[in-house]
N, CA, C and O of each residue as an XYZ file, in Angstrom:
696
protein
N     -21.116     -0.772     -9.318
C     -19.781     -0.246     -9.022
C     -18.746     -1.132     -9.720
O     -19.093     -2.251    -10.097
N     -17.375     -0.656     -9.932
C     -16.761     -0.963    -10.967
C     -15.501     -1.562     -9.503
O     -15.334     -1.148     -8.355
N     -14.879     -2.631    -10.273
C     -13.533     -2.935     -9.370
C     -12.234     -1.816     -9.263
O     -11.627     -1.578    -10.308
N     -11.887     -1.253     -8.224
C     -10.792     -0.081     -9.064
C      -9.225     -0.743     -8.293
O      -9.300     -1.723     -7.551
N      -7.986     -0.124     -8.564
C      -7.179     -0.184     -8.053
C      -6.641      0.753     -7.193
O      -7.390      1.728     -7.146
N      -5.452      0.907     -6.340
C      -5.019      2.117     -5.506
C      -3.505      1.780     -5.676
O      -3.000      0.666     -5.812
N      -2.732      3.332     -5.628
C      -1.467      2.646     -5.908
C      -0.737      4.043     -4.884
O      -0.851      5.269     -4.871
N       0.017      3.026     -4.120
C       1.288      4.335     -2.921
C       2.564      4.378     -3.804
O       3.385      3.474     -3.964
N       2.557      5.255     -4.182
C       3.734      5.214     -4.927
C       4.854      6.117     -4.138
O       4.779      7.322     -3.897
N       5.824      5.287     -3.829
C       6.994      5.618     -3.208
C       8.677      5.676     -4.367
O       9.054      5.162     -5.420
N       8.962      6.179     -3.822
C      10.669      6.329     -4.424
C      11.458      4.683     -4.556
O      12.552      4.580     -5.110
N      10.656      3.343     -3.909
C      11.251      2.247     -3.877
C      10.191      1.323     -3.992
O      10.287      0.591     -4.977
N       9.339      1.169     -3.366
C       7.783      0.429     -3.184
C       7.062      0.636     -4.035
O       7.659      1.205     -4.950
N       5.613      0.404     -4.331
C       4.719      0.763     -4.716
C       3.972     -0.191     -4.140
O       4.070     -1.417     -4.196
N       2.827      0.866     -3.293
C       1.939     -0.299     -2.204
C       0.616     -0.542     -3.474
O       0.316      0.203     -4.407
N       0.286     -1.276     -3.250
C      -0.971     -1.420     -4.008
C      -2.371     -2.451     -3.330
O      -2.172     -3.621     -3.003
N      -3.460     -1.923     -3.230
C      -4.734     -2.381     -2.830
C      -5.703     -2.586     -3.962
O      -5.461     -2.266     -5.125
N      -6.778     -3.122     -3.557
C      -8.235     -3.334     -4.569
C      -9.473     -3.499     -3.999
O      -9.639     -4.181     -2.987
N     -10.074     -3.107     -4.394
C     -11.334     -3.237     -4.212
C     -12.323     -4.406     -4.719
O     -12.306     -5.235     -5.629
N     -12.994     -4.133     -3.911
C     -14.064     -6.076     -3.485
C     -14.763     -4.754     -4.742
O     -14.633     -3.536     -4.869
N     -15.763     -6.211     -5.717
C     -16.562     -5.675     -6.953
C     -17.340     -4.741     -6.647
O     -17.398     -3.761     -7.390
N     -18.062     -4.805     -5.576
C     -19.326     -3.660     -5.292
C     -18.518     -2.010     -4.611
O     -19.115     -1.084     -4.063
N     -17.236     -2.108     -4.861
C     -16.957     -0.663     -4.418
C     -16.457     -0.291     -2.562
O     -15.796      0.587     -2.008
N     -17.252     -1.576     -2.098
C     -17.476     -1.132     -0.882
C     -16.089     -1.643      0.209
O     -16.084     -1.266      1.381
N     -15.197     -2.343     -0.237
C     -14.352     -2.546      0.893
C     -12.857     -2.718      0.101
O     -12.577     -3.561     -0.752
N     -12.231     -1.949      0.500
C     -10.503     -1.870      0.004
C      -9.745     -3.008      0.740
O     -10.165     -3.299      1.860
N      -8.825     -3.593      0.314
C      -8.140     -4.675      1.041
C      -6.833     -4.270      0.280
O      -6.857     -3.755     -0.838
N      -5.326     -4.634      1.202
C      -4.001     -4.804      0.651
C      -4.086     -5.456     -0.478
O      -5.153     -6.006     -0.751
N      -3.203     -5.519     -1.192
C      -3.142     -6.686     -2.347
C      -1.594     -7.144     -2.726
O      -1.241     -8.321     -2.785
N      -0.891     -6.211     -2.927
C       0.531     -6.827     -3.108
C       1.658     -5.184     -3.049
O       1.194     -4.060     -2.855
N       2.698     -5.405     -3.204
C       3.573     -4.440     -3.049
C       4.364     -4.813     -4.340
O       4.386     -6.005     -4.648
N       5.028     -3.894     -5.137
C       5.973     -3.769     -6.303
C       7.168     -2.583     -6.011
O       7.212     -1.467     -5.494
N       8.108     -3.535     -6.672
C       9.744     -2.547     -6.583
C       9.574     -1.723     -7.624
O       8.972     -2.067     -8.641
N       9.982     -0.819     -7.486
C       9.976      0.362     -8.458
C      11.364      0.070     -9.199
O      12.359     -0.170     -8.515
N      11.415      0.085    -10.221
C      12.686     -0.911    -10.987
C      12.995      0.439    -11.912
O      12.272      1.208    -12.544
N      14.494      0.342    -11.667
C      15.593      1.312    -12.605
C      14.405      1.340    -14.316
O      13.693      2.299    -14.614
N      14.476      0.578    -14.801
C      13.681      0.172    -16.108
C      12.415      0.335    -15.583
O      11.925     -0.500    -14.823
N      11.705      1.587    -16.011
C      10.300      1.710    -16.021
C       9.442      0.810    -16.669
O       8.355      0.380    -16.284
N      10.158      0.544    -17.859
C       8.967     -0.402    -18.890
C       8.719     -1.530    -18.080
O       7.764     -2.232    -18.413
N       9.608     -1.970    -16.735
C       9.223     -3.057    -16.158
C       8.315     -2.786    -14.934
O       7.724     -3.763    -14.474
N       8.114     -1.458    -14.292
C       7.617     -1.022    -13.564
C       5.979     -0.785    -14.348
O       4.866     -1.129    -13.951
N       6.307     -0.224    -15.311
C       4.609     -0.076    -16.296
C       3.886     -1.025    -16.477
O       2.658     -1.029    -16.395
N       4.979     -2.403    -16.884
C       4.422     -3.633    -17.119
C       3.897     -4.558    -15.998
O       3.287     -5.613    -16.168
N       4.269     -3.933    -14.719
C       3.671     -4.802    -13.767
C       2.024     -4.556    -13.102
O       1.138     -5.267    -12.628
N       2.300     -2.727    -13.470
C       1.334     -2.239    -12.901
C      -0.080     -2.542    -13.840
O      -1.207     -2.484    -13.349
N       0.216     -2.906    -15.416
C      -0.455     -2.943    -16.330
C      -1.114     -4.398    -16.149
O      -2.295     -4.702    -16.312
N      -0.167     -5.117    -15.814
C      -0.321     -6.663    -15.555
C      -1.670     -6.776    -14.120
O      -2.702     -7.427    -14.284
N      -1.323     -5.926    -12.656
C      -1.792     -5.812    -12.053
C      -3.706     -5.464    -11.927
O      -4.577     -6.017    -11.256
N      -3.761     -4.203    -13.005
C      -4.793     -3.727    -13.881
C      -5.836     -4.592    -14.516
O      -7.022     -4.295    -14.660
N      -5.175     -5.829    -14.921
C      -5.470     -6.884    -16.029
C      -5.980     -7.997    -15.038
O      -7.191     -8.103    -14.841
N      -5.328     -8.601    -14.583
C      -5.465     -9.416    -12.924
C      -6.648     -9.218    -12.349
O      -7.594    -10.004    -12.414
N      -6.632     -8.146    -11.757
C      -7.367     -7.340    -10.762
C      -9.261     -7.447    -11.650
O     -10.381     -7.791    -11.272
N      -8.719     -6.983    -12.786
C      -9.862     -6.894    -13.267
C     -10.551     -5.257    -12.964
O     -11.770     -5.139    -12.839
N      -9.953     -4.481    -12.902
C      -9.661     -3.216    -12.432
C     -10.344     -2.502    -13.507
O      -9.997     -2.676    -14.676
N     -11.370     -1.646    -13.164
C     -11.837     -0.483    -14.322
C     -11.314      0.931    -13.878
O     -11.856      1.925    -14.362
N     -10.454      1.045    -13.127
C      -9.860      2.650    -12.643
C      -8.560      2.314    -11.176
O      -8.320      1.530    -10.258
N      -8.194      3.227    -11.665
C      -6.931      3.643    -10.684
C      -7.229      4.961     -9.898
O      -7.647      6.062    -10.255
N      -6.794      4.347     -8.498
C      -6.273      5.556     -7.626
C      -5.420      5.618     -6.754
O      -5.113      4.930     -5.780
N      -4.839      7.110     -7.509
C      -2.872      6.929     -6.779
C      -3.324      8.246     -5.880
O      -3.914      9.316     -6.033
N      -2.584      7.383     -4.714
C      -2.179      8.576     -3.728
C      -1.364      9.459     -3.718
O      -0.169      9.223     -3.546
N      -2.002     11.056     -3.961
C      -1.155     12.084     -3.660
C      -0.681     12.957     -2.921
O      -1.274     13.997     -2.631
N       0.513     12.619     -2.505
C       1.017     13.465     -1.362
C       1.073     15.023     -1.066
O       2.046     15.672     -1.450
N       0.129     15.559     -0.450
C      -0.610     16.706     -0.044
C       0.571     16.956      1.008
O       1.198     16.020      1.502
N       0.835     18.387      1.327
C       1.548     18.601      2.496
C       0.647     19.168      3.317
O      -0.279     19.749      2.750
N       0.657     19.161      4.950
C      -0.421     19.571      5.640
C      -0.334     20.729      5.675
O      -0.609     21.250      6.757
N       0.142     21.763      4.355
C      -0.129     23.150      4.311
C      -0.508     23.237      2.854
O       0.097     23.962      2.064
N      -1.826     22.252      2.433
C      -1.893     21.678      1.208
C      -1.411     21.880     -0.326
O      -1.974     21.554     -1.371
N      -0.028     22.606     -0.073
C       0.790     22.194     -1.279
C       1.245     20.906     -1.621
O       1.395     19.858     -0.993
N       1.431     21.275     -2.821
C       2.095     19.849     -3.351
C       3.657     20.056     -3.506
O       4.066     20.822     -4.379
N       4.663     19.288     -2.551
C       5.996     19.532     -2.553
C       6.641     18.616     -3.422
O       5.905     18.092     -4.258
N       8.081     18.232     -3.427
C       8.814     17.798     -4.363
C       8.278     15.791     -4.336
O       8.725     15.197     -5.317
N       7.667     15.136     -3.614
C       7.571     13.876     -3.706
C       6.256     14.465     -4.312
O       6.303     13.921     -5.416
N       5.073     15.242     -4.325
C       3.697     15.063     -4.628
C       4.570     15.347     -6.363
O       4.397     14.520     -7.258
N       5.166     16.186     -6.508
C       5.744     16.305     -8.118
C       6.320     14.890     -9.086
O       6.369     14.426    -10.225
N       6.695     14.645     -7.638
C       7.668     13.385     -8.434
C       6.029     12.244     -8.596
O       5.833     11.885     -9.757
N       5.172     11.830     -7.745
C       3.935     11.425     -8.041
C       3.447     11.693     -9.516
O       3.209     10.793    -10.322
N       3.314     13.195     -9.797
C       2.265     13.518    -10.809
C       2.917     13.668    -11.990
O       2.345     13.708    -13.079
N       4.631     13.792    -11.745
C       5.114     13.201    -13.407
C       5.199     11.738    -13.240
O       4.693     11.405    -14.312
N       5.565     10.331    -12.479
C       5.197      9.065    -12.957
C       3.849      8.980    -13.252
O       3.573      8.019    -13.970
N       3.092      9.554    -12.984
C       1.677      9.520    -13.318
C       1.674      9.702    -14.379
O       1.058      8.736    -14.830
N       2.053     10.533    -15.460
C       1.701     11.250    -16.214
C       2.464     10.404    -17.553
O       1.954     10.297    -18.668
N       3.983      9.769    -17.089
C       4.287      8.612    -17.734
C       3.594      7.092    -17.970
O       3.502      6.307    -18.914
N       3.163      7.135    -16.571
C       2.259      5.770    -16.747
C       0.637      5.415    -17.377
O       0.070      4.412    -17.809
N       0.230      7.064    -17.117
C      -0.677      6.770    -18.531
C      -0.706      6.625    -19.660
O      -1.769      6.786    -20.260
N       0.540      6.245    -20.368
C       0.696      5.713    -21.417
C       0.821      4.851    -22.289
O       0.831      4.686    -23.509
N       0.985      3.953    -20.611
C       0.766      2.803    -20.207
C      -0.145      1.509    -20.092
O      -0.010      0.301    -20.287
N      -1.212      2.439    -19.644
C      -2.567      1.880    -19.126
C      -3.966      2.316    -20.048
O      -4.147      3.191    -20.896
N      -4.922      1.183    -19.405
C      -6.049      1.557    -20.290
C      -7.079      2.295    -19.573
O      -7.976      2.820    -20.232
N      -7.059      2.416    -18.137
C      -8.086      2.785    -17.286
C      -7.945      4.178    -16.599
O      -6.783      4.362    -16.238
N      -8.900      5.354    -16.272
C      -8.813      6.142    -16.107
C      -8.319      6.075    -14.643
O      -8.273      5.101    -13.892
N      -7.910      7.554    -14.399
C      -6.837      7.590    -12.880
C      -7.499      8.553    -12.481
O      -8.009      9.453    -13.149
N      -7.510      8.343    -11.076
C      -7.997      9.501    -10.190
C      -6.650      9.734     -9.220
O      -5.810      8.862     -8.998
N      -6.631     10.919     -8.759
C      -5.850     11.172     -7.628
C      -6.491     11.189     -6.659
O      -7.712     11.346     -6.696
N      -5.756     11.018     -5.464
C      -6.558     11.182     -3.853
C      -5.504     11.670     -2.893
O      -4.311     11.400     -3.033
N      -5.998     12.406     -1.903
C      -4.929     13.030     -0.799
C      -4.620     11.814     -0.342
O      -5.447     10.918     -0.171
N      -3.477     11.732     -0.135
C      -3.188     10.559      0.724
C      -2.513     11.198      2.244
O      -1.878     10.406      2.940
N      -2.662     12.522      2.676
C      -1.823     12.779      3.155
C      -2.393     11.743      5.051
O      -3.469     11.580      5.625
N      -1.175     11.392      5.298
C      -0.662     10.788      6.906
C      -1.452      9.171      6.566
O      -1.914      8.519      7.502
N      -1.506      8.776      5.440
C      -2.060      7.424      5.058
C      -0.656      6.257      5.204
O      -0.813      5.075      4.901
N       0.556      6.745      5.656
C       0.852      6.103      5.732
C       1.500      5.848      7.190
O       2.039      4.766      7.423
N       1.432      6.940      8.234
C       1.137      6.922      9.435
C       0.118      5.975      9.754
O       0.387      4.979     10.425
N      -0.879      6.176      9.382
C      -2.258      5.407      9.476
C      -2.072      3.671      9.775
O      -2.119      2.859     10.700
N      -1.829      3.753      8.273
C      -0.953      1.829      8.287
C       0.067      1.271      9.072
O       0.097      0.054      9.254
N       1.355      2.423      9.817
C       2.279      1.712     10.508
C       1.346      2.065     11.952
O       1.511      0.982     12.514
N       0.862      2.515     12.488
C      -0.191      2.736     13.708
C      -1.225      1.248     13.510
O      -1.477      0.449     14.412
N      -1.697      1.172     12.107
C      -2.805     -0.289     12.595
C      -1.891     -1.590     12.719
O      -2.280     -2.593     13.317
N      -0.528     -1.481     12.047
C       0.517     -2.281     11.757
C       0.655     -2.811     13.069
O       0.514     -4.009     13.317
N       1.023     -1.637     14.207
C       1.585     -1.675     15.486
C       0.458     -1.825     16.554
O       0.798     -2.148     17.692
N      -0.802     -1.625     16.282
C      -2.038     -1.985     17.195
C      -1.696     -3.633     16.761
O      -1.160     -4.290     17.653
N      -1.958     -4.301     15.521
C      -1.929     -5.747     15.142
C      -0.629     -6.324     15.855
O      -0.925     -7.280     16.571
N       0.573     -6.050     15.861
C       1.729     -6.432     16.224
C       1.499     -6.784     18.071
O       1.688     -7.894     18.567
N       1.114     -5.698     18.749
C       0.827     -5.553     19.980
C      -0.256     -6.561     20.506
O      -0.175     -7.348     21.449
N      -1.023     -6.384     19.863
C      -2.223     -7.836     19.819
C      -1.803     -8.920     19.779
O      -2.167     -9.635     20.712
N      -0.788     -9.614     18.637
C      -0.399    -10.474     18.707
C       0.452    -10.841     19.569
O       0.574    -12.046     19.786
N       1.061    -10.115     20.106
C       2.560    -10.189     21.250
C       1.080    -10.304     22.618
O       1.319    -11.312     23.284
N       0.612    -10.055     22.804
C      -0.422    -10.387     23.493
C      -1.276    -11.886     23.726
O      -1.771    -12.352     24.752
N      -1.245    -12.207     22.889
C      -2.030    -13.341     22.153
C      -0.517    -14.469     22.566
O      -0.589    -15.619     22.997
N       0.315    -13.951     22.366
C       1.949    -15.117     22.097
C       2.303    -15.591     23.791
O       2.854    -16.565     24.303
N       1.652    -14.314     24.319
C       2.619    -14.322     25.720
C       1.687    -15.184     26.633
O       2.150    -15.919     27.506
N       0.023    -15.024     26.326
C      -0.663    -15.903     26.813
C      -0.575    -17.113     26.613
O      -1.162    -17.967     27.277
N       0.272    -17.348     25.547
C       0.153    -19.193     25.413
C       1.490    -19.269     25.830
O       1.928    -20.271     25.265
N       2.562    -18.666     26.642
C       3.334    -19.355     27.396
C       4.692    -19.609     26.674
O       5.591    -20.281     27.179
N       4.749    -19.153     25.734
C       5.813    -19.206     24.693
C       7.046    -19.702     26.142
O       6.986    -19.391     27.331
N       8.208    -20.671     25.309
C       9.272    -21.397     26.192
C      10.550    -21.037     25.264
O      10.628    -21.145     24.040
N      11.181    -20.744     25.852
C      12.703    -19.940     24.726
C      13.736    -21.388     24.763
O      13.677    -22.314     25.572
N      14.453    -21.255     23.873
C      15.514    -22.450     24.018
C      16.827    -21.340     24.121
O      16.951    -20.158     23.801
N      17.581    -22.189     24.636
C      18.817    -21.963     24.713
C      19.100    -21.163     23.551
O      18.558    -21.680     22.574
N      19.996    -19.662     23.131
C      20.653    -19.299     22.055
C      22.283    -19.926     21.391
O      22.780    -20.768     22.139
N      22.539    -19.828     21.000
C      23.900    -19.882     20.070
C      24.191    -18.890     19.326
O      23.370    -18.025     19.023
N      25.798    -18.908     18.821
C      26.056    -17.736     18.033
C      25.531    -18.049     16.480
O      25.206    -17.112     15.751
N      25.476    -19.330     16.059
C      24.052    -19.738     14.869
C      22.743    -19.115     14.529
O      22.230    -18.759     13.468
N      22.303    -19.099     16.005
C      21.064    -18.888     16.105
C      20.781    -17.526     16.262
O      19.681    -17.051     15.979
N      21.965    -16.707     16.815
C      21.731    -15.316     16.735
C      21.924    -14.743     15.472
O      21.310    -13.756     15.067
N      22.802    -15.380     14.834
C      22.666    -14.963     13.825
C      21.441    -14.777     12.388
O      21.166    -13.931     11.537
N      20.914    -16.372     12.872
C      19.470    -16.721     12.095
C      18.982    -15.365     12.205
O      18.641    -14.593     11.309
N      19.017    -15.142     13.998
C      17.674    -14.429     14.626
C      17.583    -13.277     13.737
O      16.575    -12.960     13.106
N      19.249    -12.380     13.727
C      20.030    -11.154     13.126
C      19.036    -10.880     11.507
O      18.526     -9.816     11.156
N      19.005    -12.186     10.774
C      18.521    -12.310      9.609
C      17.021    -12.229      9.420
O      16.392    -11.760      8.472
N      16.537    -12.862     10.677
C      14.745    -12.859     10.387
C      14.628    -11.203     11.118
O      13.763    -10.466     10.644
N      15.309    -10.791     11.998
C      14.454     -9.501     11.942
C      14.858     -8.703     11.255
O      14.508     -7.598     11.668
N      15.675     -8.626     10.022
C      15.650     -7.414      8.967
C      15.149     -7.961      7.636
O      15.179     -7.358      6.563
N      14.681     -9.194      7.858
C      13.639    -10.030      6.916
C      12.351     -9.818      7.241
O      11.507    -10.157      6.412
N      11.897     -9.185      8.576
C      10.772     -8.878      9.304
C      10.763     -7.265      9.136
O       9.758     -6.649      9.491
N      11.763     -6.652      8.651
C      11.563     -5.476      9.031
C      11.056     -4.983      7.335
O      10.007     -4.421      7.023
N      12.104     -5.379      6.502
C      11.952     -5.162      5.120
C      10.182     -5.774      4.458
O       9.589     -5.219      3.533
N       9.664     -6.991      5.222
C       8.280     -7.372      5.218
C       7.402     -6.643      5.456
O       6.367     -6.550      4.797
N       7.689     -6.016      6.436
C       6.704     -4.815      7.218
C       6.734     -2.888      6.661
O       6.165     -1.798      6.720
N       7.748     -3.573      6.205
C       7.859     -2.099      5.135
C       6.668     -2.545      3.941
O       5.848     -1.752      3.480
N       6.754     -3.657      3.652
C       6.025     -4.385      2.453
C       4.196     -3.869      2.988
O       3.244     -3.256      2.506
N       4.444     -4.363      3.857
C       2.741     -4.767      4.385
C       2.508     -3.116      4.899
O       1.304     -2.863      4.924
N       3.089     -2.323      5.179
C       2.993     -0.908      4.862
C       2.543     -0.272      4.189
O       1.502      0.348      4.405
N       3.265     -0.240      3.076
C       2.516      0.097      1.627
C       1.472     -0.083      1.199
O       0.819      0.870      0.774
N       0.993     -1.342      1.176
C       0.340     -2.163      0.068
C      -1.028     -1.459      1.539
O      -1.915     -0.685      1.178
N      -0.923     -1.899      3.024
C      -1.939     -1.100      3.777
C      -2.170      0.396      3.285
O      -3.187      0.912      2.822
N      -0.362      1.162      3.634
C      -1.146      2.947      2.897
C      -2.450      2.583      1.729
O      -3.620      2.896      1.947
N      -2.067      1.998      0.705
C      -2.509      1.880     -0.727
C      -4.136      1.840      0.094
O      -4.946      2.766      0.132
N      -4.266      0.557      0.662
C      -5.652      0.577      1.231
C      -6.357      1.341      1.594
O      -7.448      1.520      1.053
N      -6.011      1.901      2.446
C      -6.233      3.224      3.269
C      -6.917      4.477      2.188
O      -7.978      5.101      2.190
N      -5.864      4.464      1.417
C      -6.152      5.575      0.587
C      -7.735      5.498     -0.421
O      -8.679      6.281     -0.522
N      -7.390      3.981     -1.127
C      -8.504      3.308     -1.814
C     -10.171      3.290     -0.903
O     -11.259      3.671     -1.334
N      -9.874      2.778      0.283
C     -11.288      2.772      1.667
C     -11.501      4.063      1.398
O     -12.494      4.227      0.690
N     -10.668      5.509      1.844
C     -11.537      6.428      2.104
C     -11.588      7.252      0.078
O     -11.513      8.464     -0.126
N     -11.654      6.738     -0.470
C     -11.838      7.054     -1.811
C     -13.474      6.325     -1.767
O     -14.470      7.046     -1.816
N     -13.552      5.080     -1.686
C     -14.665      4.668     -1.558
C     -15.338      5.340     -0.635
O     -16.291      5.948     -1.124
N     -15.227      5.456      0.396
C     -16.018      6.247      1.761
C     -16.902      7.088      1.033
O     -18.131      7.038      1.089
N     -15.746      8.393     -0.122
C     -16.149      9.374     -0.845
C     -17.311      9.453     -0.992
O     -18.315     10.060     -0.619
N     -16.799      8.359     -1.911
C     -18.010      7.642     -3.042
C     -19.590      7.188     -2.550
O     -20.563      7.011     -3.282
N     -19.519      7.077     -1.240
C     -20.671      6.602     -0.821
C     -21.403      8.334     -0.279
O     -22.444      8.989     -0.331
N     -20.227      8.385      0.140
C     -20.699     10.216      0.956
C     -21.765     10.906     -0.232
O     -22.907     11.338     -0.079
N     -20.903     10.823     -1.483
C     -21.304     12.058     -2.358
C     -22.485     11.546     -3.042
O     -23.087     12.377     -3.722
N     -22.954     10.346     -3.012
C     -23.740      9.444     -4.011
C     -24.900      9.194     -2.881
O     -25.486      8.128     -3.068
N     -25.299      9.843     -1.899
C     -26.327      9.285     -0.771
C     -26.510      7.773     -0.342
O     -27.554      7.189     -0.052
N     -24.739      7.123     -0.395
C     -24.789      6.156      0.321
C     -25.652      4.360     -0.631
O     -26.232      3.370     -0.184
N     -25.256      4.818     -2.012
C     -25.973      4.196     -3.085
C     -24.861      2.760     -2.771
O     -24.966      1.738     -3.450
């Protein structure tokens, strides 16, 4: 089995995952801004490709659950269609559809766990200030914009795992 990549391509993000060498397990990997200047958006993903050590791509395509393809699955399959011009490795598409439900649901099982995990060790609050609220003001839309991050780059996973899943389904599990 070949190393491949997965890519969520959003209107601002681009989540991206990879695959362990033998095919068999998708993991997050990083998230990319989708930049006014494509050639810098091509060049990262190309860079990523190169890195990775990647022999194929797979971008998630947004299926509607009345399996048309609406105006974001369009906007998907023309950057697609630009960015192979880009790249050296063949592309597959994959439904991605509710893959990214998927990721803010395991996001929020992990979050809940941990708030679990925090409350058992007794956590002790200090006193606030109007400093400190403000810090606070800053880390949670520094937490929120993060978690948009770790979103993505999970969809991307998601999508990449059950691409592999496929792969094992259709191949008798080789």
């Amino acid at each position: 089995m070949t190393r491949l990549i997965a890519l969520d391509v959003g209107e601002v993000r681009i989540g991206v995952a990879v695959s362990d060498s033998t095919g068999f397990l998708a993991s997050p990997y990083t998230t990319l801004h989708v930049s006014r200047d494509e050639a810098q958006t091509w060049a990262a993903i190309a860079q990523l490709i190169d890195e990775t050590g990647a022999e194929g791509l797979v971008i998630g395509l947004p299926i509607s659950l009345d399996g048309q393809i609406h105006a974001q699955g369009q906007r998907v399959l023309a950057f697609t269609e630009r960015l192979k011009e880009h790249i050296h490795v063949p592309v597959t598409f994959w439904d991605e559809r509710l893959s990214t439900v998927e990721a803010q649901r395991l996001l929020a099982e992990r979050d809940q766990y941990a708030q679990g995990k925090g409350n058992r060790r007794g956590r002790q609050g200090s006193p606030g200030n109007q400093s400190k609220q403000g810090r606070t003001r800053h880390f949670q839309r520094s937490k929120r914009r993060q978690k948009g991050h770790e979103i993505d780059a999970l969809a991307a996973a998601i999508i990449l795992q059950e691409y592999l899943d496929s792969l094992g389904t259709n191949h008798g599990g080789r």
